[in-house]
C-alpha positions in Angstrom: 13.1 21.0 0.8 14.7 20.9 -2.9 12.6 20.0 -5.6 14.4 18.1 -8.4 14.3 16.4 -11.6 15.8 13.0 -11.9 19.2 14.7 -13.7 19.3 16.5 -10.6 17.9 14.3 -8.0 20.6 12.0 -8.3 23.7 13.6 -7.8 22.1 15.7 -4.9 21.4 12.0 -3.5 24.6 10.9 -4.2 26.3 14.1 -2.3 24.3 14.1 0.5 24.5 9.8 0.8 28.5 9.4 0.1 29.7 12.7 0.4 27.9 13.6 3.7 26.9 17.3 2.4 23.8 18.5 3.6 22.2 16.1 4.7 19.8 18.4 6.6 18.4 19.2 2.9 15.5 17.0 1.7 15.6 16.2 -1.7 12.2 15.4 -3.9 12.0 13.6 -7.0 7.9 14.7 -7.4 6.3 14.4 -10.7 5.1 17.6 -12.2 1.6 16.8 -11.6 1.9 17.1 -7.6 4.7 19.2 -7.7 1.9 22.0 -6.5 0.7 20.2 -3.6 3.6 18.9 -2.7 5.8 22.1 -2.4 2.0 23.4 -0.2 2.4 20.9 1.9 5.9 21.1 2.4 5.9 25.3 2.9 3.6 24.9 6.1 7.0 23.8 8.0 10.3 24.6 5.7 11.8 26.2 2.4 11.1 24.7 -0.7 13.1 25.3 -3.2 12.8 23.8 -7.2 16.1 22.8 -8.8 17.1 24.5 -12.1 13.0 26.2 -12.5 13.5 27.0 -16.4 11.0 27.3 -19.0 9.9 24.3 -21.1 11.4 21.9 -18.2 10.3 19.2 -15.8 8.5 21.6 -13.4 5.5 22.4 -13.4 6.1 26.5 -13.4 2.9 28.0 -14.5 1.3 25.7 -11.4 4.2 26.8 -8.8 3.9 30.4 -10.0 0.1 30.1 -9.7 0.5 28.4 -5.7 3.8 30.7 -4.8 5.9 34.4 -5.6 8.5 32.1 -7.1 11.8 34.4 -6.4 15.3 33.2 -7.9 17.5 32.1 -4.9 20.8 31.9 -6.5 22.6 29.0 -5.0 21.0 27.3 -2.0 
């Protein structure tokens, strides 16, 4: 599960959709608002991941840090 913003979302889409890459990824576009409860739900059966978590950004990080350890992964 990869959280995204729309700059993001989209060319993930179009990778997996045209390009066939990792299509065993799921990509969320989830406003910040339920980004929380979202990435809760999703943790009870897979990764989550949030695209590009930097300060002052789409994401809701104080709420994800609050819910999760949130640990830099690199390049997933």
């Amino acid at each position: 599960m990869l959280i995204a913003d729309y700059t993001v979302w989209e060319p993930l889409l179009y990778l997996q959709q045209v390009e066939g890459l990792r299509r065993d990824v799921q990509v969320a576009l989830v406003p910040p608002g339920r980004q929380v409860q979202y990435a809760r739900d999703a943790a009870v059966s897979r990764p989550v991941y949030a695209a590009l978590l930097e300060p002052g950004t789409y994401y809701d990080r104080r709420g994800l840090e609050t819910a999760f350890r949130v640990v830099p992964a690199g390049t997933v």
